[in-house]
C-alpha positions in Angstrom: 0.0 0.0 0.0 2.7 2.5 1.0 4.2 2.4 -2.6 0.6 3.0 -4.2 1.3 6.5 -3.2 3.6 8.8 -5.5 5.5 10.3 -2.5 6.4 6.6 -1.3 7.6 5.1 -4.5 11.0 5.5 -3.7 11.1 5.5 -0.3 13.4 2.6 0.9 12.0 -0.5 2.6 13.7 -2.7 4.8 11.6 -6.1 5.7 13.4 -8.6 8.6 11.7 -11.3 8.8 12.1 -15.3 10.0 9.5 -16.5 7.4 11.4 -17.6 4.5 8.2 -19.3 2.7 6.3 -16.0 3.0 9.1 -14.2 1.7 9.5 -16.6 -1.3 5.8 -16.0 -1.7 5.8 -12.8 -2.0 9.3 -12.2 -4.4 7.7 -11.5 -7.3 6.4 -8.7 -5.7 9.9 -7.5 -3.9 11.7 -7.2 -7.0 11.6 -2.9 -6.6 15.4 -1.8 -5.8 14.3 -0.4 -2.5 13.2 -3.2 -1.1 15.5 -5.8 0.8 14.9 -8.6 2.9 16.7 -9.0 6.1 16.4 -13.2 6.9 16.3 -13.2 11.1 18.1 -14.2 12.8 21.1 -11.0 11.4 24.0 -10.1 12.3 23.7 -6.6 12.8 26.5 -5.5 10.6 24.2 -7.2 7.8 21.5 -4.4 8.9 23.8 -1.8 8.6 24.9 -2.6 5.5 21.5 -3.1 3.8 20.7 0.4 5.8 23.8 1.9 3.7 22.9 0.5 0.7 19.6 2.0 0.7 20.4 5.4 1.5 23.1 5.6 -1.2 
């Protein structure tokens, strides 16, 4: 829903989640380059990163 809305198209998104079977569900529709998955459980230099990455 968030990127229905013009303003939020671009807006980076960061999903951690344990549910790898939802996620593979759903990766047709987390293809957009400001999404990324975080698998739990992360190390949190993995966060950071992905956190970095997005902002760049």
């Amino acid at each position: 829903m968030l990127r229905a809305a013009p303003q939020f198209r671009t807006t980076p998104i960061i999903i951690c989640t344990a549910l790898l079977r939802a996620a593979d569900e759903l990766a047709d529709q987390l293809t957009d380059p400001h999404i990324a998955i975080v698998f739990k459980p992360f190390d949190i230099e993995e966060l950071v990163q992905q956190v970095a990455t997005m902002l760049d």
